[in-house]
Kinemage of the C-alpha trace (Angstrom):
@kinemage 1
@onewidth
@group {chain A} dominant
@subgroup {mainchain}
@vectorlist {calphas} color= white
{ca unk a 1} P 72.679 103.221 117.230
{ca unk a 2} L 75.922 101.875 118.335
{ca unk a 3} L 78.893 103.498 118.535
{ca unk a 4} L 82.643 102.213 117.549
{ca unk a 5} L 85.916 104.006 118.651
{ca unk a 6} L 88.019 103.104 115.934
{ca unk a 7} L 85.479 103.754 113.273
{ca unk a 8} L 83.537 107.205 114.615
{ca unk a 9} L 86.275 109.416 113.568
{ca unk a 10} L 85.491 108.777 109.569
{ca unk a 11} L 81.417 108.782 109.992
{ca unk a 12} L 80.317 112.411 110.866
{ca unk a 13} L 77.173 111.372 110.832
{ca unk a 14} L 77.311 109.269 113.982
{ca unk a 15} L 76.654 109.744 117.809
{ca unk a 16} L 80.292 110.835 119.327
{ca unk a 17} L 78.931 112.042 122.767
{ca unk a 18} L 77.871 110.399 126.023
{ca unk a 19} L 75.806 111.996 128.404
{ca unk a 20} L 76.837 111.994 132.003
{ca unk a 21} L 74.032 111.894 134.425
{ca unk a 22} L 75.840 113.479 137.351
{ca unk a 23} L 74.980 113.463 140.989
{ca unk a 24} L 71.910 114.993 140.952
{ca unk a 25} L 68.744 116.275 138.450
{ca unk a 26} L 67.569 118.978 140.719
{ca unk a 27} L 68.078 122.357 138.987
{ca unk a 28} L 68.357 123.524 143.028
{ca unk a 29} L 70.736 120.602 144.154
{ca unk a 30} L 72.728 121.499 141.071
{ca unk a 31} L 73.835 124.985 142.105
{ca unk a 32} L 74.506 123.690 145.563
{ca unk a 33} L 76.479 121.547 144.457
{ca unk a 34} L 78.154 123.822 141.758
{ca unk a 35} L 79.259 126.227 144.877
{ca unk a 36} L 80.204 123.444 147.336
{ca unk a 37} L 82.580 122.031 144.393
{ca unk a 38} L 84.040 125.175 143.089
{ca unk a 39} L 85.244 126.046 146.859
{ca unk a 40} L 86.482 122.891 147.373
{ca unk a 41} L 88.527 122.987 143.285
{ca unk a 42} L 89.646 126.710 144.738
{ca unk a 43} L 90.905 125.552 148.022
{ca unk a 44} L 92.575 122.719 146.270
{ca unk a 45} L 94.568 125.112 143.742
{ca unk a 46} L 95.458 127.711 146.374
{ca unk a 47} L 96.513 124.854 149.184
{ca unk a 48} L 98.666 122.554 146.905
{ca unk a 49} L 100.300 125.932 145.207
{ca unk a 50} L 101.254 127.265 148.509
{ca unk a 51} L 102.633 124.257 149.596
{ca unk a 52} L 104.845 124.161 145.935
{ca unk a 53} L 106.243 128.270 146.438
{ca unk a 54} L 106.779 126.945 150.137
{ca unk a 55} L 109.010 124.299 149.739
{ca unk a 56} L 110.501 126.004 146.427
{ca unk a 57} L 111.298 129.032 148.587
{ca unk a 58} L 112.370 128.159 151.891
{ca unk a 59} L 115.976 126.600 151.716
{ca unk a 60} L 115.303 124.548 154.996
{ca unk a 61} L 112.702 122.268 153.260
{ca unk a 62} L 114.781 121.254 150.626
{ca unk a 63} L 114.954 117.723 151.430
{ca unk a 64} L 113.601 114.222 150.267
{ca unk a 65} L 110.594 114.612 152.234
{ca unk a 66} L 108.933 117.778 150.681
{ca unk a 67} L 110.672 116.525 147.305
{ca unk a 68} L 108.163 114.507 147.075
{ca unk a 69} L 105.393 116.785 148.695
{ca unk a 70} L 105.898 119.313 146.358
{ca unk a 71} L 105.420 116.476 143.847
{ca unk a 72} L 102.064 115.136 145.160
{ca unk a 73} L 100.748 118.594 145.702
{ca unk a 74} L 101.345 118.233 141.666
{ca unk a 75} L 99.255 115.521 141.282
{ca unk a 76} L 96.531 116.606 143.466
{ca unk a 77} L 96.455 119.544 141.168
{ca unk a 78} L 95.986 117.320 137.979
{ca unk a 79} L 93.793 114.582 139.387
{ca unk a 80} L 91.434 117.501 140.620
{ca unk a 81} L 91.737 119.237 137.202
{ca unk a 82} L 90.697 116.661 135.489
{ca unk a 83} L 87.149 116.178 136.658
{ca unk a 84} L 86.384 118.592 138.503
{ca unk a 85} L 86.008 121.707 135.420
{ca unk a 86} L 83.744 119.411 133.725
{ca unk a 87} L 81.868 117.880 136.246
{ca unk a 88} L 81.438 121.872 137.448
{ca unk a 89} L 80.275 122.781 133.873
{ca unk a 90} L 77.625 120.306 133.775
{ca unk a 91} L 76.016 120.975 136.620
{ca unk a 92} L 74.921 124.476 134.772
{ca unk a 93} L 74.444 122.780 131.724
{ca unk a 94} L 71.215 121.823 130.147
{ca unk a 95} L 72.742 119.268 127.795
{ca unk a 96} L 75.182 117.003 129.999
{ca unk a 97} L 77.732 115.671 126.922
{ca unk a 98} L 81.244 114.968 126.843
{ca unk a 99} L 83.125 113.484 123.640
{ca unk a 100} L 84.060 110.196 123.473
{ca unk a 101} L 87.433 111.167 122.767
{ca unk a 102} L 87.429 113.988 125.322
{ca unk a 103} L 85.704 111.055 127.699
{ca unk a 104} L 88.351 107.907 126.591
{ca unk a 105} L 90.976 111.200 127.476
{ca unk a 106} L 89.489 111.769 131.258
{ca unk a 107} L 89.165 108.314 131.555
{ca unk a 108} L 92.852 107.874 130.725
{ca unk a 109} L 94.405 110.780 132.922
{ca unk a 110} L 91.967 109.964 135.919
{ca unk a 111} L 93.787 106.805 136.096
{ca unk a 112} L 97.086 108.199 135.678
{ca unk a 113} L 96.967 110.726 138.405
{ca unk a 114} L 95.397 108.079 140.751
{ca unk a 115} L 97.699 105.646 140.036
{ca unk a 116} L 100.574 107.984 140.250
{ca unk a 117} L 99.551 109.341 143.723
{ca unk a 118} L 99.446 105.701 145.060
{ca unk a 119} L 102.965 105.301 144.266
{ca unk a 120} L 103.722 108.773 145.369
{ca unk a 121} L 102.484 107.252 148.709
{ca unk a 122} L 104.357 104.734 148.561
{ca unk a 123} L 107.794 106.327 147.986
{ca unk a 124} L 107.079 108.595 150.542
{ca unk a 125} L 106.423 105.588 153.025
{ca unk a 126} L 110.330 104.518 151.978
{ca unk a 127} L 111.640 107.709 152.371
{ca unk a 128} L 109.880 108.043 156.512
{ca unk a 129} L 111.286 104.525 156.231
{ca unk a 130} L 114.905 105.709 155.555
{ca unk a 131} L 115.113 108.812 157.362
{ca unk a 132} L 113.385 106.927 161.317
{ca unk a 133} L 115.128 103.462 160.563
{ca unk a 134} L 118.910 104.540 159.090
{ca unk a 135} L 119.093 107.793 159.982
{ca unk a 136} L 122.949 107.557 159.512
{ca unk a 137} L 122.931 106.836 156.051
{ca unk a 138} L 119.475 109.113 155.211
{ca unk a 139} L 121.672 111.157 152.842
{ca unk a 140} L 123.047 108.762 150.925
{ca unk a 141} L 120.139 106.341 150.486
{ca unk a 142} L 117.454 108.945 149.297
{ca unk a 143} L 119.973 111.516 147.035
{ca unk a 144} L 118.782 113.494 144.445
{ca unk a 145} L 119.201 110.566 141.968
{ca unk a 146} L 117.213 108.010 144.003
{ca unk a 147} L 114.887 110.688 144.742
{ca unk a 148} L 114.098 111.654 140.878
{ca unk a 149} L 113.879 107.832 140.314
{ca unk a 150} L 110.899 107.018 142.881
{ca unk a 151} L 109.141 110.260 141.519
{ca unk a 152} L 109.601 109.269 137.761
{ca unk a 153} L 108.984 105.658 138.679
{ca unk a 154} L 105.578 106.279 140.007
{ca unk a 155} L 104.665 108.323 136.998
{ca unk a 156} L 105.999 105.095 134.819
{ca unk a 157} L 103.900 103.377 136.785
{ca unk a 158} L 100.902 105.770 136.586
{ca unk a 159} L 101.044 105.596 132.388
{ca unk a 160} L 101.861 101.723 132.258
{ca unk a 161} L 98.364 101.309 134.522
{ca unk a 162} L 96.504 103.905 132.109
{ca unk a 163} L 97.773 102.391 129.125
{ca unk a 164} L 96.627 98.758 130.125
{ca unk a 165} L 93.145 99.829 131.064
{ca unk a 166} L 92.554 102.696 128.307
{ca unk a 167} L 94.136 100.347 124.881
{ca unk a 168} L 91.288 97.779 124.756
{ca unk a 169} L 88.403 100.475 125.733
{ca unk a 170} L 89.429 101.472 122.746
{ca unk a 171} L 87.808 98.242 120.863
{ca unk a 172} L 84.885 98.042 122.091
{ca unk a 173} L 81.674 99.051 120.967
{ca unk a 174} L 78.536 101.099 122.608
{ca unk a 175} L 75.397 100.153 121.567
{ca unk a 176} L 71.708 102.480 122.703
{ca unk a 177} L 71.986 104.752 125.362
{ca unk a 178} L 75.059 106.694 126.025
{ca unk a 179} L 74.315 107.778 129.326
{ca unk a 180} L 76.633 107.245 131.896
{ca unk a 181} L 75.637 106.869 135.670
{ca unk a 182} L 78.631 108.792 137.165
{ca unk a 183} L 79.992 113.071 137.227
{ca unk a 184} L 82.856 111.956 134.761
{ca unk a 185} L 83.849 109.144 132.268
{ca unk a 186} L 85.999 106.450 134.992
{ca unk a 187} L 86.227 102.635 133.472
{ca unk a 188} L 83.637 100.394 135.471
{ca unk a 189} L 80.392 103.140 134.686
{ca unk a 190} L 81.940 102.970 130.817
{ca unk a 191} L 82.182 99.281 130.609
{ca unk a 192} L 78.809 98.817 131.870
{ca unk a 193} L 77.100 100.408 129.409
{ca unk a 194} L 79.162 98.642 126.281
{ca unk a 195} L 77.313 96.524 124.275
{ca unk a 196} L 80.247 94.431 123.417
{ca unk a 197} L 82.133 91.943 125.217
{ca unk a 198} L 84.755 93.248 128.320
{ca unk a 199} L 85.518 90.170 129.872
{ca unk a 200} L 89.673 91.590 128.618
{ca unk a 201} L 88.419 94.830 130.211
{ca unk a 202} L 87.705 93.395 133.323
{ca unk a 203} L 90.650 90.892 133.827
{ca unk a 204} L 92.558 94.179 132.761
{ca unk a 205} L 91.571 96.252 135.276
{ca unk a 206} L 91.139 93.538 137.900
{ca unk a 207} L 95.134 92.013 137.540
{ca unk a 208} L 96.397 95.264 137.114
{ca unk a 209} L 94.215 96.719 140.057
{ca unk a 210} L 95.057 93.973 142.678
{ca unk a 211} L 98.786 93.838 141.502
{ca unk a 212} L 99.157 97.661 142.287
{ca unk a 213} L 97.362 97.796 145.214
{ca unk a 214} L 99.425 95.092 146.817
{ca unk a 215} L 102.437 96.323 146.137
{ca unk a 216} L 102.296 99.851 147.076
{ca unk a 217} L 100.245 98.634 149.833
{ca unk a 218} L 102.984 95.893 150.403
{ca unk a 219} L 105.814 98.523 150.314
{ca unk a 220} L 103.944 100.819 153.144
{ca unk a 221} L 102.914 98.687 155.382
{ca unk a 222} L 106.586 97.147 155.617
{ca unk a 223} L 107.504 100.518 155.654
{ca unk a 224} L 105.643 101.566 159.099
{ca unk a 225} L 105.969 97.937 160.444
{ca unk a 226} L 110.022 98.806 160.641
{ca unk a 227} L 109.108 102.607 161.681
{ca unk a 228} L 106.939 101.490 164.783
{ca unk a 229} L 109.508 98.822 165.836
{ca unk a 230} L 112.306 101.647 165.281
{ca unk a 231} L 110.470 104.327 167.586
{ca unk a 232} L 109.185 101.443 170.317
{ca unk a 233} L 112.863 101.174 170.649
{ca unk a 234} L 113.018 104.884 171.477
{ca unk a 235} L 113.497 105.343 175.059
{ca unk a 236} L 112.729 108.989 176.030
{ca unk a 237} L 108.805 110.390 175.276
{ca unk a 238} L 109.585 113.473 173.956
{ca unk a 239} L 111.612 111.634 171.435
{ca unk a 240} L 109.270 109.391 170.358
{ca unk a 241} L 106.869 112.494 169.984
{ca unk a 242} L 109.290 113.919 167.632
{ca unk a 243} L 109.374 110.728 165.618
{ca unk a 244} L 105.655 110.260 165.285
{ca unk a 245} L 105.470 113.685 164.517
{ca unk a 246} L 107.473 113.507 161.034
{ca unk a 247} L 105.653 110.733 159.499
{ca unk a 248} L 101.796 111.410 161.319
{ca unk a 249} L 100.748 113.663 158.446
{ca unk a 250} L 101.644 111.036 155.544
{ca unk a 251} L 100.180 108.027 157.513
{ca unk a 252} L 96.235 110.010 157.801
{ca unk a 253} L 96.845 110.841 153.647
{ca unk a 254} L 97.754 107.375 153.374
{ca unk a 255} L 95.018 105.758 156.199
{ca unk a 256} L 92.376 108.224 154.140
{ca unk a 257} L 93.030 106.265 150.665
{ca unk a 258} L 93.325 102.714 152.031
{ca unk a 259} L 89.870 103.061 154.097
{ca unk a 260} L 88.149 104.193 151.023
{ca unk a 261} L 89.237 101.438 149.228
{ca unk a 262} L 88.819 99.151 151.588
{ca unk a 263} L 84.997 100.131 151.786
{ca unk a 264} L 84.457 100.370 148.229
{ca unk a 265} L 85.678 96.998 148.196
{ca unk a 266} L 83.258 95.521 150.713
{ca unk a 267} L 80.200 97.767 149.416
{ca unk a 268} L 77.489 95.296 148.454
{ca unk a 269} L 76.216 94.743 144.670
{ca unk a 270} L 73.156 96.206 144.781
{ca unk a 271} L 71.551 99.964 142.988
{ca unk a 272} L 73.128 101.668 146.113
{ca unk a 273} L 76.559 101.330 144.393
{ca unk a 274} L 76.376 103.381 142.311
{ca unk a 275} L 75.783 105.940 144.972
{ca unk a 276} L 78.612 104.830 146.549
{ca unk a 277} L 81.050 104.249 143.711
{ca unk a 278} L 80.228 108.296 143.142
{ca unk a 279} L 80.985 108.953 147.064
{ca unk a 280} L 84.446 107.205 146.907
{ca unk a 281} L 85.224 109.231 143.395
{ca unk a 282} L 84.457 112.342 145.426
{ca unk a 283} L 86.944 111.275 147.765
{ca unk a 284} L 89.560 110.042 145.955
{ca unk a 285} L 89.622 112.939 143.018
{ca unk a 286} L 88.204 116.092 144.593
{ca unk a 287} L 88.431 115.307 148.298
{ca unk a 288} L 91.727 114.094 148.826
{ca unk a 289} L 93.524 116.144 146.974
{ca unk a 290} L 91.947 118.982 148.850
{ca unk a 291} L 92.826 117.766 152.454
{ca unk a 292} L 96.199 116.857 151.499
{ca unk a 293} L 97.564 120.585 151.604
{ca unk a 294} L 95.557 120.814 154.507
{ca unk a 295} L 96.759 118.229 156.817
{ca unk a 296} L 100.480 118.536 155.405
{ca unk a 297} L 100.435 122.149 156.648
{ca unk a 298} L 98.637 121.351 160.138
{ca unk a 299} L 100.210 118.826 161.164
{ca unk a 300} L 103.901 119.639 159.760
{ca unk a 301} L 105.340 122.322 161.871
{ca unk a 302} L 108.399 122.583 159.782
{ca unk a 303} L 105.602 123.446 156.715
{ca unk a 304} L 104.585 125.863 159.362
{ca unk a 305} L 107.326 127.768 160.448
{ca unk a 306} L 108.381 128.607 156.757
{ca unk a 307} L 105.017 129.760 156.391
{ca unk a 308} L 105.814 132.304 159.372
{ca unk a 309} L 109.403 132.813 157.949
{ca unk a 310} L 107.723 133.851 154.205
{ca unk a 311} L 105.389 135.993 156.183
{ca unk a 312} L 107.410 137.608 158.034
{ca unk a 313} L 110.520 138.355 154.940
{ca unk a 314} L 106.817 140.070 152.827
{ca unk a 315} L 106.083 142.228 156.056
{ca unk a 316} L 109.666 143.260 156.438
{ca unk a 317} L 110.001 143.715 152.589
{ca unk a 318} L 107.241 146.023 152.268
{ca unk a 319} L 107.857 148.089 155.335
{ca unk a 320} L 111.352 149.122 153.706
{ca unk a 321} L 109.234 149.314 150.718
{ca unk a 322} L 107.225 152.120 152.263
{ca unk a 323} L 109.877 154.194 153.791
{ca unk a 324} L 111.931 154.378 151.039
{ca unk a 325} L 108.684 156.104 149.027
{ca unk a 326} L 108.179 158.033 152.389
């Protein structure tokens, strides 16, 4: 039977479901798996909304910097949302199926939130940049306006890179089984099972892959290659500590996504990739946006001290609290 996007919405009577094969077919693997996951989709919630009431509620960390933390910690949220429900439902289901409209839909906001937290990266990169490099003029080159403009920029960016990729998915045409070899509906698994032609598909997602990834890659590397010349130039230790120590946490989030896509571009072509491809979409979707939180508030002592300061106004609040109803 083959199935057409643009005509499966007037046939009833055709197949409108794919069947994701997941990571594993072991009933006991499955609710392993289903626990390991639904920590790690809890941890991500919790640790990306503490980091938002943080930075919304301690004055001190209302600069450029956790502007655009608060903003990732956003993203995080949504690329993590957008697999990891369903890919959690499935592993207690019996029958594995997603929509094709509810898969073209994952497909499309999987790229988006990737895409957008690449740039996210990047901007913050610029803004470390800015603040280590021209201190002196910090203030006036990342304002509130220029600020709002990287953030909205790299959500442009984000929906132009969706748009590109999801359109001519749209044409094409899927022809005997429906299963797909992955936990949740991303392009390459989807174009290898279409029975049509996506040669466009592929020069698609290949220009527009390479042409992103240079450029934010472009942008942060420049980025650190001014910020290590700038703190070489640093005479005393302890400053050059303190330097490091505002832009450490951003480069491990940012060393973390270029190393997995570094090795997922020198995997080899063989069955193992799809293993593979699976590990780096564990990383990149459920991982990452997990750890980010985590190393942000580690490694960030400024993160940490509000912490302590919030902690300390709820003890103090509920103390007077009590003895007034004493």
């Amino acid at each position: 039977m083959c199935l057409q996007f643009g005509h499966y919405l007037g046939k009833e009577n055709q197949t409108t479901e794919f069947i994701l094969l997941g990571l594993s077919s072991d009933p006991q693997l499955q609710i392993l798996l289903f626990c390991v996951f639904l920590v790690i989709y809890l941890i991500t919630l919790a640790g990306n909304a503490a980091i938002m009431l943080v930075i919304r509620a301690d004055s001190h960390l209302h600069t450029p910097m956790y502007f655009f933390l608060s903003h990732l910690s956003i993203v995080d949220i949504c690329y993590s949302s957008v697999t990891v429900p369903k890919m959690l439902a499935n592993l207690l289901a019996t029958h594995k199926s997603i929509s094709v409209s509810l898969c073209f839909t994952q497909m499309f906001f999987i790229l988006l939130s990737g895409t957008c937290e690449l740039s996210m990266l990047s901007a913050m990169a610029y803004d470390r940049y800015a603040a280590i490099c021209s201190p002196l003029h910090y203030a006036r080159t990342m304002n509130k306006r220029v600020c709002r403009q990287l953030v909205g920029g790299s959500w442009t960016i984000g929906l132009m890179y969706s748009l590109v990729n999801t359109v001519p998915v749209f044409k094409l045409q899927f022809c005997g089984s429906n299963k797909i070899g992955h936990f949740s509906c991303e392009l390459p698994p989807l174009l290898a099972i279409s029975c049509s032609g996506t040669f466009t598909n592929k020069i698609a997602l290949l220009s527009s892959a390479v042409t992103l990834g240079i450029g934010t890659f472009l942008l942060t590397l420049v980025s650190y290659i001014h910020i290590i010349f700038t703190i070489l130039r640093i005479r005393s230790a302890e400053g050059r500590r303190k330097t490091i120590s505002t832009c450490s946490s951003h480069l491990i989030v940012v060393g973390l996504w270029y190393t997995a896509g570094f090795l997922q571009y020198m995997k080899p072509s063989s069955s193992s990739s799809v293993i593979l491809d699976q590990v780096f979409s564990i990383q990149y979707s459920i991982l990452t946006p997990m750890l980010n939180p985590i190393i942000y508030s580690l490694k960030n002592k400024e993160v940490k001290t509000a912490l302590g300061r919030i902690f300390k106004q709820k003890i103090k609040f509920s103390t007077h609290v009590n003895r007034i109803q004493w």
